[in-house]
DRENTORNU-715383 format. One record per residue (C-alpha): residue number from 1; residue in one letter; x, y, z. Coordinates in pm, 1 decimal, always signed. Layout:
# residues N
badren: NUM balo: A x: X y: Y z: Z .
...
END
This chain:
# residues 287
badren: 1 balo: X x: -939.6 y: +112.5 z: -1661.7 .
badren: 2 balo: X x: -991.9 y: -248.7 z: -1598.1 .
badren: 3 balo: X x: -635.6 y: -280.2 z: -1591.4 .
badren: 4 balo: X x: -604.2 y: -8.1 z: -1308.8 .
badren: 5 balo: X x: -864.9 y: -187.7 z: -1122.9 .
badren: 6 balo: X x: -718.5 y: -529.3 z: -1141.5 .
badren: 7 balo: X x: -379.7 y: -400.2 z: -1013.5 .
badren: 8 balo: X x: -546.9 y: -216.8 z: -696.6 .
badren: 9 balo: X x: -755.7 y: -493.9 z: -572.0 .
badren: 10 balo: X x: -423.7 y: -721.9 z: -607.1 .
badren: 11 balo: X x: -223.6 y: -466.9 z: -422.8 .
badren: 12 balo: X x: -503.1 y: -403.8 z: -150.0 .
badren: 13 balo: X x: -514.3 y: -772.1 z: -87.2 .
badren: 14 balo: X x: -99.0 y: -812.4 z: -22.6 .
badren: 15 balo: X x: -142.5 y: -460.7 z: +190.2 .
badren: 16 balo: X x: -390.1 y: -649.4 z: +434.7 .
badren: 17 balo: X x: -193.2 y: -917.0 z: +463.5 .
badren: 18 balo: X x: +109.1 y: -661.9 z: +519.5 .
badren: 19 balo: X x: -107.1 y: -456.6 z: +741.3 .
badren: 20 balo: X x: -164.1 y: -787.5 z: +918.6 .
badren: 21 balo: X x: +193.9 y: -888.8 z: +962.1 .
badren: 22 balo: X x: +301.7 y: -566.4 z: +1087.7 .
badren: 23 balo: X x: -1.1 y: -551.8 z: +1371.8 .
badren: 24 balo: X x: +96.7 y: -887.5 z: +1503.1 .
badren: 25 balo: X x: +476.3 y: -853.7 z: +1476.4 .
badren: 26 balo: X x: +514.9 y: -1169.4 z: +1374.7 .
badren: 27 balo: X x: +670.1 y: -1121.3 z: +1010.3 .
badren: 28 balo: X x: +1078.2 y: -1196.6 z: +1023.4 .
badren: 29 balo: X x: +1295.6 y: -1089.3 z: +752.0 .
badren: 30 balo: X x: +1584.4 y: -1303.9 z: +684.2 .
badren: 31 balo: X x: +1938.4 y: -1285.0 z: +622.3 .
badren: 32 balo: X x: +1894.4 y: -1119.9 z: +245.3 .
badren: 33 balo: X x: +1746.5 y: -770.2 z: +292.2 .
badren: 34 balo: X x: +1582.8 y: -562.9 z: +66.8 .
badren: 35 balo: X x: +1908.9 y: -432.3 z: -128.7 .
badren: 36 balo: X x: +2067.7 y: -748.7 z: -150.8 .
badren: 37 balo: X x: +1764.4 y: -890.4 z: -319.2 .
badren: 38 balo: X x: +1734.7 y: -641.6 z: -579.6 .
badren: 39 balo: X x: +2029.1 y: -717.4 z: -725.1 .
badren: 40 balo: X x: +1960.2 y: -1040.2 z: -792.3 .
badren: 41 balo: X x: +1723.5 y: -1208.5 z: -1086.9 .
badren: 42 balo: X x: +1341.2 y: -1130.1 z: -993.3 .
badren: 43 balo: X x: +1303.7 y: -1534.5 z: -1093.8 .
badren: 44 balo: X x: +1511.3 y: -1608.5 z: -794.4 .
badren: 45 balo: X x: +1304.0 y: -1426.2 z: -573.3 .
badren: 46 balo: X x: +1079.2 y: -1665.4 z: -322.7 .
badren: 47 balo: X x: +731.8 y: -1505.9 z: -157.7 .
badren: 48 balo: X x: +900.6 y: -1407.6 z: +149.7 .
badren: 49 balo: X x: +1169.5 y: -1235.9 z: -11.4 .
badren: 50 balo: X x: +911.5 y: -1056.3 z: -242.8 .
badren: 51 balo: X x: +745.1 y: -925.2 z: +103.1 .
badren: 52 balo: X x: +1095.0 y: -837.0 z: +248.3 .
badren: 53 balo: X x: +1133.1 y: -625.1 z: -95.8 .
badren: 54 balo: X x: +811.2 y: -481.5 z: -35.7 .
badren: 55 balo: X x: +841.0 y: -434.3 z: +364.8 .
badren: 56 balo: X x: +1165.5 y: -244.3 z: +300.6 .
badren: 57 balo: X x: +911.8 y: -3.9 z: +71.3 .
badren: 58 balo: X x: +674.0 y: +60.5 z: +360.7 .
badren: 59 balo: X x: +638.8 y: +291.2 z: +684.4 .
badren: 60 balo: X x: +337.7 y: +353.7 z: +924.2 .
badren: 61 balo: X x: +317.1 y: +606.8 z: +1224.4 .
badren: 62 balo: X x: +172.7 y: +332.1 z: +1485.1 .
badren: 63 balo: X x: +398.7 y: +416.7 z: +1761.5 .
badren: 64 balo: X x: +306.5 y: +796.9 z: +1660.4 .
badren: 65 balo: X x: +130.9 y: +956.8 z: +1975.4 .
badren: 66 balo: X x: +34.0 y: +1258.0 z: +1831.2 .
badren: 67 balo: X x: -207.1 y: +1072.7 z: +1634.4 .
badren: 68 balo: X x: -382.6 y: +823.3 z: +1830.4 .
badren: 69 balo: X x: -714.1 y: +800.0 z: +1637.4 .
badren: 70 balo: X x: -547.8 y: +761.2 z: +1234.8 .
badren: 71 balo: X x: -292.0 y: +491.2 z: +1166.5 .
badren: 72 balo: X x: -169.6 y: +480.4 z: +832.4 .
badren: 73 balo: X x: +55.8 y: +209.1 z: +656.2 .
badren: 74 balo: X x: +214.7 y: +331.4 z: +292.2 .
badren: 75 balo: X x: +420.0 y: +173.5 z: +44.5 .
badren: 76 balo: X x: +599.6 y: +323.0 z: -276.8 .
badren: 77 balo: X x: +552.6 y: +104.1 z: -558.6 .
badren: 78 balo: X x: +847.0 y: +149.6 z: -708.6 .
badren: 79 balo: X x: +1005.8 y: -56.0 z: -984.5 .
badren: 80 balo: X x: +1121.5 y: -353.2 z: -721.9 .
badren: 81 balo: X x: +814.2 y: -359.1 z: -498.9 .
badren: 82 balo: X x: +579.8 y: -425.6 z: -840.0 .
badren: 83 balo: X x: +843.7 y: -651.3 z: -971.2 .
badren: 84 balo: X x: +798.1 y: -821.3 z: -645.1 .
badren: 85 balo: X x: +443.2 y: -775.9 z: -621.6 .
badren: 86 balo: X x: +399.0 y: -935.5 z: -946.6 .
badren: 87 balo: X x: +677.0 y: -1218.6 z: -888.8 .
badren: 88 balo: X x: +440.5 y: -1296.4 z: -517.2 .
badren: 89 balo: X x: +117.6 y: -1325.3 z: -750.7 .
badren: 90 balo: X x: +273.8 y: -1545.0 z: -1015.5 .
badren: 91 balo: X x: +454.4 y: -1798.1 z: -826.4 .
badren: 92 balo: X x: +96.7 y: -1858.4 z: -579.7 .
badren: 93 balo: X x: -111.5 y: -1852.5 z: -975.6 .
badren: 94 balo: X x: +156.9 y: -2058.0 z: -1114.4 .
badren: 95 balo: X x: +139.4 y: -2340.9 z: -858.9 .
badren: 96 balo: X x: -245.7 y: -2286.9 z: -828.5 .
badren: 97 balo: X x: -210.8 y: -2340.4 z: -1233.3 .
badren: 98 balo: X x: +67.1 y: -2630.0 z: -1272.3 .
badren: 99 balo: X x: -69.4 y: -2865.8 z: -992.4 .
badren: 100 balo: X x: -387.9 y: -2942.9 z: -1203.0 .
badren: 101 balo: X x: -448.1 y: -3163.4 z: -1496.3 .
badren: 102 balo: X x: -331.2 y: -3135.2 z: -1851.6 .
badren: 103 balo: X x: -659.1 y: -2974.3 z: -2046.9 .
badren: 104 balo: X x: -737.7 y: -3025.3 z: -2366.7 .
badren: 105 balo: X x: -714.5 y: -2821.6 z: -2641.7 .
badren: 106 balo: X x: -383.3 y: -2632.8 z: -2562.4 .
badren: 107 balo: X x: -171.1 y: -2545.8 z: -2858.3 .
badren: 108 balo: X x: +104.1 y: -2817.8 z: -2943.8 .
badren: 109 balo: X x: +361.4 y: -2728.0 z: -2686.6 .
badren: 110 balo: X x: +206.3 y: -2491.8 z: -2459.5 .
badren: 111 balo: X x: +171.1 y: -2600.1 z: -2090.5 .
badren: 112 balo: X x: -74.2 y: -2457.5 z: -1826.1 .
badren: 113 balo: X x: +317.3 y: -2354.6 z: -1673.4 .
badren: 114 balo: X x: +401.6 y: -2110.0 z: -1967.5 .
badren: 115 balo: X x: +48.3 y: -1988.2 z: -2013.1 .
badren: 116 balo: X x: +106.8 y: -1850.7 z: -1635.8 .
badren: 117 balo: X x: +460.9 y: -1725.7 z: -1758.0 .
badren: 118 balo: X x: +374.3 y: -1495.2 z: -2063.5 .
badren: 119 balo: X x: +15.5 y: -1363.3 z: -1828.0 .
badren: 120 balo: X x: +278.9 y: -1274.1 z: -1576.1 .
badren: 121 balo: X x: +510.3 y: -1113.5 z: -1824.8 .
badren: 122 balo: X x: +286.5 y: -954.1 z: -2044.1 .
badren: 123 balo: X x: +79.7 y: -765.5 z: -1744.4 .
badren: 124 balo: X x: +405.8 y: -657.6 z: -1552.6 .
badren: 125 balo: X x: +524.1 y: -489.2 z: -1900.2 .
badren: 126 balo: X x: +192.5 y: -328.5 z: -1930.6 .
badren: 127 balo: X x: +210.3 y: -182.9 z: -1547.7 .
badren: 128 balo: X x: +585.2 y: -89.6 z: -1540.3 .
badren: 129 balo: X x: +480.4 y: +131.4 z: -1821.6 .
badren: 130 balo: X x: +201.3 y: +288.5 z: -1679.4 .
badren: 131 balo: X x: +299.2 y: +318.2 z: -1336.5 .
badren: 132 balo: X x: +678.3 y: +388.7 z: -1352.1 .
badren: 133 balo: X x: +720.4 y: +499.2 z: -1720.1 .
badren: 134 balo: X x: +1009.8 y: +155.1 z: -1812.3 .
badren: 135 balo: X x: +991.4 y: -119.9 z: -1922.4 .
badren: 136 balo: X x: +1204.2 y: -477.8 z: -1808.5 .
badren: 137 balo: X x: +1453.5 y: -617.5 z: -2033.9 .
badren: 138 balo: X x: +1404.6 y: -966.2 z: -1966.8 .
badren: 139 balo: X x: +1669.5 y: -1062.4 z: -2158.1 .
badren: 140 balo: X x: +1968.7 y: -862.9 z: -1976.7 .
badren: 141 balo: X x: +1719.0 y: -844.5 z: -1678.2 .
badren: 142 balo: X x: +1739.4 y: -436.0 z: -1681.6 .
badren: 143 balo: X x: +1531.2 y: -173.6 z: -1644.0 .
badren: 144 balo: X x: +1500.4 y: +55.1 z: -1959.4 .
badren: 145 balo: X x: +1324.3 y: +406.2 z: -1928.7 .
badren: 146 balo: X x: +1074.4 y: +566.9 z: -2178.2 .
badren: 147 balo: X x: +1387.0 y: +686.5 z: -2400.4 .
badren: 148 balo: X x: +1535.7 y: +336.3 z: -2437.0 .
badren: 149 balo: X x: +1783.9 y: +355.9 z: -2179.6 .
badren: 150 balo: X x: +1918.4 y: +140.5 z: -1898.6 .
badren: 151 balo: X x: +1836.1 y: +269.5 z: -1597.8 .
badren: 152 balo: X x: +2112.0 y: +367.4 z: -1417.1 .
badren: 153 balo: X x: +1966.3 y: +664.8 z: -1183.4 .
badren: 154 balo: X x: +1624.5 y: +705.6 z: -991.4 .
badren: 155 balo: X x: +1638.3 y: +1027.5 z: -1182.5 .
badren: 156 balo: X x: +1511.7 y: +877.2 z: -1478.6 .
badren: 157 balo: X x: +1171.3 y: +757.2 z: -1340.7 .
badren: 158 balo: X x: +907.4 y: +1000.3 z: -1415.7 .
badren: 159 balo: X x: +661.1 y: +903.7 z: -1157.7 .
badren: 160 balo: X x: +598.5 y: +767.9 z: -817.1 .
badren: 161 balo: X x: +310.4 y: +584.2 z: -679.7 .
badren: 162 balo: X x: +202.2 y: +528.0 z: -299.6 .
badren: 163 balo: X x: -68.9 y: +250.1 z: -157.0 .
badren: 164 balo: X x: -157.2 y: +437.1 z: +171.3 .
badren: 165 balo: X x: -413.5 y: +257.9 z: +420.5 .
badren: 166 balo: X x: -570.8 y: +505.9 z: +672.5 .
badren: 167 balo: X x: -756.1 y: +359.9 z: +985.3 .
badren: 168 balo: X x: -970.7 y: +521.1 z: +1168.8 .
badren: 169 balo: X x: -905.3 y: +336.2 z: +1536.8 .
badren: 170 balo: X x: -1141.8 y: +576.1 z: +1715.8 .
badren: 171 balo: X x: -1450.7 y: +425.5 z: +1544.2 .
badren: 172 balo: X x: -1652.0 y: +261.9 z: +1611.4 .
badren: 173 balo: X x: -1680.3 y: +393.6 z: +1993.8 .
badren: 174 balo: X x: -1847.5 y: +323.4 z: +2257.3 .
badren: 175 balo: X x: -1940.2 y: +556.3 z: +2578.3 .
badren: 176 balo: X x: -1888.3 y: +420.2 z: +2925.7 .
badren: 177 balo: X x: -2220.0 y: +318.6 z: +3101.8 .
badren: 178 balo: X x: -2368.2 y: +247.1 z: +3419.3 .
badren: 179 balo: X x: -2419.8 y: -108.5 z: +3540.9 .
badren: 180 balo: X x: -2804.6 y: -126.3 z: +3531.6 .
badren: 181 balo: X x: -2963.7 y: -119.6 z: +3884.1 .
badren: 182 balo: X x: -3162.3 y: -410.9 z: +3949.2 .
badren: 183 balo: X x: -3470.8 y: -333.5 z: +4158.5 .
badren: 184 balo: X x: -3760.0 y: -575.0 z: +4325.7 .
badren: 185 balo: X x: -4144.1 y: -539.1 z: +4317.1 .
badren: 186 balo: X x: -4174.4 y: -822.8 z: +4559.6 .
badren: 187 balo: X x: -4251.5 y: -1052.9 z: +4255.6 .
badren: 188 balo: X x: -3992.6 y: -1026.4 z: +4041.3 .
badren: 189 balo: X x: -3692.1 y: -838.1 z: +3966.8 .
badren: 190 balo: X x: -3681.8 y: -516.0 z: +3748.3 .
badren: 191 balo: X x: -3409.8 y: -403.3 z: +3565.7 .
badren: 192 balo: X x: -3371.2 y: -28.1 z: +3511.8 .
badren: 193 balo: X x: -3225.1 y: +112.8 z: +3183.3 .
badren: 194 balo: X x: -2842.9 y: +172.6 z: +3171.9 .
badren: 195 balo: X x: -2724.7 y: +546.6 z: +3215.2 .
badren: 196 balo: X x: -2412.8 y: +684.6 z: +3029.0 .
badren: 197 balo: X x: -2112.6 y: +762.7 z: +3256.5 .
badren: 198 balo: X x: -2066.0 y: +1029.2 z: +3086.0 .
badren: 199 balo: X x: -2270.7 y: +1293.5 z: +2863.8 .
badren: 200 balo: X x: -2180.9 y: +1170.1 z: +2526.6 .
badren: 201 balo: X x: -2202.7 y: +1529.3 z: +2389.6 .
badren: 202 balo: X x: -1903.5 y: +1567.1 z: +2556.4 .
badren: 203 balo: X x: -1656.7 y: +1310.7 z: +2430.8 .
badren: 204 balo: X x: -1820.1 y: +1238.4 z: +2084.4 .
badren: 205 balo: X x: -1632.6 y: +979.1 z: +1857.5 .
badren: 206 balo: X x: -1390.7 y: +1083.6 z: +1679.3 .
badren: 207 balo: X x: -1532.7 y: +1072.7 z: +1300.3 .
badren: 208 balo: X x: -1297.9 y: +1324.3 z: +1056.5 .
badren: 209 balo: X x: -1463.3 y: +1408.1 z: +716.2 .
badren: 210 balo: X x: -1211.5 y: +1314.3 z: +436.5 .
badren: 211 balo: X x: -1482.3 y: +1472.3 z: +181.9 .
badren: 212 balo: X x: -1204.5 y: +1672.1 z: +20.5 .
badren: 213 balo: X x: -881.4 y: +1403.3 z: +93.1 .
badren: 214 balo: X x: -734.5 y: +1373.9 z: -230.2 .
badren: 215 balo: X x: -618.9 y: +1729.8 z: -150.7 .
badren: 216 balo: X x: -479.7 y: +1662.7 z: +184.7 .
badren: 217 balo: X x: -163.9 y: +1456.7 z: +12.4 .
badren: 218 balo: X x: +115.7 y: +1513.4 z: -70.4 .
badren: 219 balo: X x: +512.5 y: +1462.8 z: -105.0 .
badren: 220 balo: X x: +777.8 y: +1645.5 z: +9.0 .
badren: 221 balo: X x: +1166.3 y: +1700.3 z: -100.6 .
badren: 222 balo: X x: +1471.2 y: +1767.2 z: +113.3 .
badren: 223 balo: X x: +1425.8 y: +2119.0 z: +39.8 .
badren: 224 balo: X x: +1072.5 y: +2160.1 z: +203.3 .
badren: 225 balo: X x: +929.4 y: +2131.8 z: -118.6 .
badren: 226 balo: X x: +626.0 y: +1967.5 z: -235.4 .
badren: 227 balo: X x: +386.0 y: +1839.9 z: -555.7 .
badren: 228 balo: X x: +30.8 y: +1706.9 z: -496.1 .
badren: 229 balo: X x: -84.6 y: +1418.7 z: -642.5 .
badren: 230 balo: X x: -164.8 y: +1409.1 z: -1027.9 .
badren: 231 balo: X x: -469.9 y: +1140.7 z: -927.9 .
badren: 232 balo: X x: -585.8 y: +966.5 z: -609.6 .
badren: 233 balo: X x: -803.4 y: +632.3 z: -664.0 .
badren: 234 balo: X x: -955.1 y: +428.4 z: -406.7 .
badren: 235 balo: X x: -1136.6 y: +627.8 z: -182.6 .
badren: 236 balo: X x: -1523.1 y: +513.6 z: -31.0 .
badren: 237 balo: X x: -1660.7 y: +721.6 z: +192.4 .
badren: 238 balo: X x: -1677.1 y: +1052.9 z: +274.7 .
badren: 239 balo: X x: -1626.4 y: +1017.6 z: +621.3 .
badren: 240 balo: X x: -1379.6 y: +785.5 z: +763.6 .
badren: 241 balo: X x: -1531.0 y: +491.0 z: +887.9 .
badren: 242 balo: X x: -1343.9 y: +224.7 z: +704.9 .
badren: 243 balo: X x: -1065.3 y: +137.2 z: +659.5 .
badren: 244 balo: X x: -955.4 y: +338.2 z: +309.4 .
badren: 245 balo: X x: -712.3 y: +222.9 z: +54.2 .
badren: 246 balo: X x: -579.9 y: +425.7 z: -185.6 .
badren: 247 balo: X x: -366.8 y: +492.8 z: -435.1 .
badren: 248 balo: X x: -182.6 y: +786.9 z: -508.2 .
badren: 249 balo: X x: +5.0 y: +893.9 z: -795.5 .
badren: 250 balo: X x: +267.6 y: +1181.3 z: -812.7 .
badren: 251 balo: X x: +454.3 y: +1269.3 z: -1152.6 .
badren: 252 balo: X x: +815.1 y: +1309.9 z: -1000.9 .
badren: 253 balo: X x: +958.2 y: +1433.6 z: -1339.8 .
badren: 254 balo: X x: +859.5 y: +1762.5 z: -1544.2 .
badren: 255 balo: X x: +1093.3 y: +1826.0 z: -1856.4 .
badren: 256 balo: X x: +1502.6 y: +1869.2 z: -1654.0 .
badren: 257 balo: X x: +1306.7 y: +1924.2 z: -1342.9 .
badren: 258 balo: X x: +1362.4 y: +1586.0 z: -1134.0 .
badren: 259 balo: X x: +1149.5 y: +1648.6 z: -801.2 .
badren: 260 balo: X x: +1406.9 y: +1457.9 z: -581.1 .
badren: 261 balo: X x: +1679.9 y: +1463.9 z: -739.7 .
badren: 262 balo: X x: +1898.8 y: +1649.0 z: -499.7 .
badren: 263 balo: X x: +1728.4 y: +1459.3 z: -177.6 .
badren: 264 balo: X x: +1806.2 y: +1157.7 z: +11.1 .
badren: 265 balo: X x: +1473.2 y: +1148.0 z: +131.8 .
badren: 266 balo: X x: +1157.1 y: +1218.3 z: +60.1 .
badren: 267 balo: X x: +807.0 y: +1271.8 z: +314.8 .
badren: 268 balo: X x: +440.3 y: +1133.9 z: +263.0 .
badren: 269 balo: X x: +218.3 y: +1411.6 z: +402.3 .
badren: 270 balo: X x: -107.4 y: +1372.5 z: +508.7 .
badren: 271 balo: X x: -337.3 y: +1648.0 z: +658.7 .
badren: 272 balo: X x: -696.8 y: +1747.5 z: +762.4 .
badren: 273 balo: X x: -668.5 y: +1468.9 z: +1097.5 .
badren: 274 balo: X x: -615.4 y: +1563.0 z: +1457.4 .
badren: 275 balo: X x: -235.0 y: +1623.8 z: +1397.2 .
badren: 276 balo: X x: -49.1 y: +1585.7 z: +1093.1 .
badren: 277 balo: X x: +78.2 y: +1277.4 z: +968.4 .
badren: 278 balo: X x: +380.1 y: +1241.6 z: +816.4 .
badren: 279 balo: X x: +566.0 y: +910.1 z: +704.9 .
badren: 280 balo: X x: +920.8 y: +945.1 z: +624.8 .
badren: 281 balo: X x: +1102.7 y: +765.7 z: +281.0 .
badren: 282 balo: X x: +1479.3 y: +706.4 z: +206.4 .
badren: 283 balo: X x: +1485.9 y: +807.7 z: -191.1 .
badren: 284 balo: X x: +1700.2 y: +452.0 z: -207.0 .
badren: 285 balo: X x: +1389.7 y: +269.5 z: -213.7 .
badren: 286 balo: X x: +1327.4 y: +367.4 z: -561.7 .
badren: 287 balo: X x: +1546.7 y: +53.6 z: -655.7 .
END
């Protein structure tokens, strides 16, 4: 469980700063995009490549209309984005860890610099197994799948696994008001209360109860069909206040039964808001 934990609040924290970057418009991916990078060594890969990785992994329904009150931002962690999720967190823990002084009492050999290499490896092997059912061959830099083969086809993962970020931008909210009127006694000035504008019965704030949300998810195929979520983690509240960050897990894979494995894309459904909220996925990002 603690393992679980750790990997959420390490995701959450790269998804605000993601969350950040796509609010302000001010990320810029470079000349290498997201399928270029993949194909090279994951100990090539700088911190702004491992975002563009992860970037190319991610939607959001902003500029969606429809729903003006819920914005949601969601990512598939597939086998790249926690290779690259991983790669972003070792390289800042790995400078973080070389630019101090020697310690004492390290083994004969060791260095603070490979002590930061086998954490990294050892905890990316232990996710890549939970989370995507592989393992990375470090040695022929491969992905292998629970049966001890290469990966060759997205086929051959057995699950999928979503960070989704839901916003509620219609809270807090404020009613329109009156400009108090100012009155004089003769010795000094009063100030009356301030009225509404308008009778806030009427336009209450928009405040959706997500009491049952784990239930509103779920993924979609090509052929309009769809699986729920084996387990959703994260959520706070019953009512959506705050921003919520969870994760969602969907097992993709049931004996020959591959879920997308005639699709080239693949929806993130979300109901139980004001409209419906759907984010679409090419299946290619399951790199």
């Amino acid at each position: 469980m603690r393992t679980i934990l750790t990997w959420i609040e390490k995701i959450v924290r790269l998804n605000i700063l993601l969350w950040l970057l796509l609010l302000s418009g001010c990320f810029y991916i470079g000349k290498d995009t997201s399928d270029d990078l993949v194909k090279r060594s994951p100990d090539t890969w700088s911190s702004r490549d491992c975002l563009t990785i992860v970037m190319a992994a991610t939607q959001n329904n902003f500029t969606d209309q429809s729903s003006p009150n819920i914005k949601v931002v969601a990512t598939v962690y597939s086998p790249s984005v926690i290779m690259a999720n991983y790669r972003r967190a070792h390289i800042f823990g790995r400078h973080h860890k070389t630019s101090q002084l020697s310690l004492p009492g390290l083994p004969p050999g060791e260095s603070l610099e490979s002590i930061a290499d086998s954490e990294y490896i050892s905890s990316l092997d232990v996710l890549m197994q939970e989370e995507a059912g592989l393992y990375f061959d470090w040695q022929t830099e491969r992905y292998v799948d629970a049966r001890g083969n290469y990966v060759k086809s997205f086929t051959q993962i057995d699950s999928l696994t979503f960070f989704i970020a839901i916003e509620n931008k219609g809270w807090p909210c404020a009613d329109p008001v009156l400009m108090p009127e100012v009155k004089s006694d003769g010795n000094r000035l009063v100030y009356l209360p301030m009225k509404p504008l308008l009778n806030p019965a009427d336009y209450p704030c928009y405040l959706p109860d997500i009491s049952n949300l784990e239930n509103q998810i779920y993924l979609v195929n090509d052929q309009n069909k769809f699986i729920r979520p084996l387990m959703v983690w994260g959520k706070q509240q019953n009512q959506l206040m705050t921003t919520e960050n969870l994760i969602a897990k969907f097992r993709i894979c049931k004996d020959d039964y591959h879920f997308l494995e005639h699709s080239d894309n693949m929806r993130l459904v979300i109901t139980g808001f004001d409209s419906k909220i759907m984010l679409g996925f090419p299946v290619s990002v399951m790199h």
